[in-house]
N, C-alpha and C positions, 0 to 999 in steps of 0.2 A: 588498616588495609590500604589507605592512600596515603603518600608520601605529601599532596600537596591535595584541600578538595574546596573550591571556589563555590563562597555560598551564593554570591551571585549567578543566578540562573540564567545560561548560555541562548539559552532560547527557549520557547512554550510549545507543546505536545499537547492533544489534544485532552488527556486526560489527567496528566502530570508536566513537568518540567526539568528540561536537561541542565547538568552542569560540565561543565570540567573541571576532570583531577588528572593526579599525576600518581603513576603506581609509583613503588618504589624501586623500581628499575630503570626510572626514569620515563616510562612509558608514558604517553599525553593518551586518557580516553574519555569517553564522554558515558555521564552517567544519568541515564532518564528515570525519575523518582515518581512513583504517582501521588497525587492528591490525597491524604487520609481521609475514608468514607466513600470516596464518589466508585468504587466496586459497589458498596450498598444500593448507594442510590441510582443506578445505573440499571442493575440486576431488576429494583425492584418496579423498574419503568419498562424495560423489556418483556416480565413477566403479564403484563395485561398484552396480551399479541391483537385481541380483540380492538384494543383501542388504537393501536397501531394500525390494524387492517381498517377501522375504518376512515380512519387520515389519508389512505393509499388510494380507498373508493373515492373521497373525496378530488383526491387530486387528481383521477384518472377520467373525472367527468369534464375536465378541461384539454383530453385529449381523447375522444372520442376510440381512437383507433386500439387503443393497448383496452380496452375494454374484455379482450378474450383473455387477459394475462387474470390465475388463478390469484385473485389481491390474497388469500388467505396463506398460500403455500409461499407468495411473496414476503410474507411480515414475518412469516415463522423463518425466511432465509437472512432476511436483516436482522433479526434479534439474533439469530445464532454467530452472525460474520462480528455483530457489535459485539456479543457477549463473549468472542472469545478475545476481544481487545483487550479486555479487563485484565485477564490474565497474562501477564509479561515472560511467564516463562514457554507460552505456546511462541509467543512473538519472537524470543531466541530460538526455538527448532524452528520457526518458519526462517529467518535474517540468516540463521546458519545454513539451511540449505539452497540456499540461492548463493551465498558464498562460496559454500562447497562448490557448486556448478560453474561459477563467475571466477575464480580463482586463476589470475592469470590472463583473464581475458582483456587483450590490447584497447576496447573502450568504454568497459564494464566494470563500475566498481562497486563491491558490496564491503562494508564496517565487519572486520569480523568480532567473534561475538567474545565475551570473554563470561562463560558460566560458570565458574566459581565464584564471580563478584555479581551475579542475576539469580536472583527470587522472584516470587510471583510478584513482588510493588518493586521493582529494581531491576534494574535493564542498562547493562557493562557493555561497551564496546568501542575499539579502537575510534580516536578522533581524527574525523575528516576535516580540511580546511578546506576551502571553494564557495565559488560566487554564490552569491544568493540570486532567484529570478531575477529581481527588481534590478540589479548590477549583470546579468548576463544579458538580460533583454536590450542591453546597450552595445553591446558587442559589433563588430562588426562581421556583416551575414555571412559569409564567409564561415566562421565560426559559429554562429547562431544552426546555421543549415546544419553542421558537422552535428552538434549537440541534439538538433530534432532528428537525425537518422539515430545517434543510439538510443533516444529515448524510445523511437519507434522499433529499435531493432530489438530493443530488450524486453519490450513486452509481447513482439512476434514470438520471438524466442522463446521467452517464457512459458507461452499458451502451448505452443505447437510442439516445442520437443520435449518440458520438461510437463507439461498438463498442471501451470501453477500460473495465478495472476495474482500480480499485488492489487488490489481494489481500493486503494485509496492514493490516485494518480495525481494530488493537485502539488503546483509547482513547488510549495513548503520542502517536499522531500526530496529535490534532486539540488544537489552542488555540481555546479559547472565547471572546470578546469580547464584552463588555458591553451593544453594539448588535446583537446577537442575531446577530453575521454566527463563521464559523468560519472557523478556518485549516486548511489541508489539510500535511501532512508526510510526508514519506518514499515515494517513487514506485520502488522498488527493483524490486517486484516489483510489475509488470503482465499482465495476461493480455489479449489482444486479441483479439474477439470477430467472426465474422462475421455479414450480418442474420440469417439463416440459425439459428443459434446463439444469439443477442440475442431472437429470437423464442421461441426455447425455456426460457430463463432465466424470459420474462416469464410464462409458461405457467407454468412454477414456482411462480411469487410468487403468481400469481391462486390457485394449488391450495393455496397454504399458506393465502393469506386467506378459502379457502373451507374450510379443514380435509380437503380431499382427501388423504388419505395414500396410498391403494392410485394416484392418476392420479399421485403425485412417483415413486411408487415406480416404476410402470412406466413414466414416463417415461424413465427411465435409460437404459432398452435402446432406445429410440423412434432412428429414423433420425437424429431432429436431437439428439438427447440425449449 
């Protein structure tokens, strides 16, 4: 299936490991392989939710105020957002349709997917080259500024027109390019949003940009919250 496929691993996922090949069209993409077993072991640590919730009480006695948040309906949301991580071919319809949407877009870049080389342990998709954090964060701000507007515009964007978040936002997954545009990586975990819900996120953000703390806080328990 690959014309060229580098056993050395391009870099570490958090459940598998990516390589580069080369299709035989000459095409460069990159193929993320899981771990054999860790779906089992995974699954079967998710499955105690019980023991989960209580790690959540635990850690929300060191924040007094999230104390009205349901810890129970919380663990059963984490186990479901991890547990569909497992599975790599949710992770191509979620990578695909944000591509779909992003296609074209002047500072939005989404890996399209390539499913006929993706099973549920195997994850195909066009190879991105771009800076890694640790080399963008030296940039000069100029460009640094450029790059935090699309990271902020693409997950506005996201939330608000398409009712989709990637929930695993840490720096690992974006590639920075030179022409201020960024790459977007890793769609494992989504959480999908109704308007309903998307309205109340946005209610958030206004109360953080105004320093509202007591309207975040009780927003929690709020009907759409």
């Amino acid at each position: 299936m690959f014309a060229e496929f580098n056993p050395h691993p391009l870099a570490a996922a958090s459940i598998g490991q990516v390589h580069a090949a080369t299709l035989p069209d000459g095409r460069r993409v990159a193929v993320k392989v899981q771990y054999p077993g860790v779906d089992k072991a995974i699954r079967a640590d998710l499955a105690n939710t019980e023991l989960l919730a209580t790690f959540l009480r635990l850690l929300f006695t060191v924040v007094p105020s999230l104390t009205r948040i349901d810890v129970r309906e919380l663990a059963r949301e984490v186990s479901d957002r991890i547990g569909e991580e497992i599975d790599y071919r949710i992770e191509a319809t979620n990578q695909q349709e944000f591509a779909d949407a992003y296609r074209g877009h002047p500072f939005i870049r989404i890996p399209e997917i390539l499913p006929e080389l993706s099973t549920r342990r195997v994850l195909s998709m066009e190879l991105v080259d771009g800076l890694r954090y640790s080399k963008a964060a030296r940039a000069e701000q100029q460009l640094r500024d450029s790059w935090g507007e699309v990271v902020f515009r693409f997950f506005g964007d996201s939330l608000y027109r398409l009712g989709l978040m990637n929930t695993d936002p840490h720096p690992g997954n974006y590639l920075f390019h030179p022409d201020g545009t960024v790459s977007f990586l890793d769609f494992g975990c989504v959480k999908r949003f109704t308007d309903v819900q998307a309205r109340t996120m946005s209610g958030f953000l206004q109360r953080t940009v105004d320093q509202d703390r007591n309207g975040c806080i009780s927003g929690v328990s709020s009907p759409g919250g």
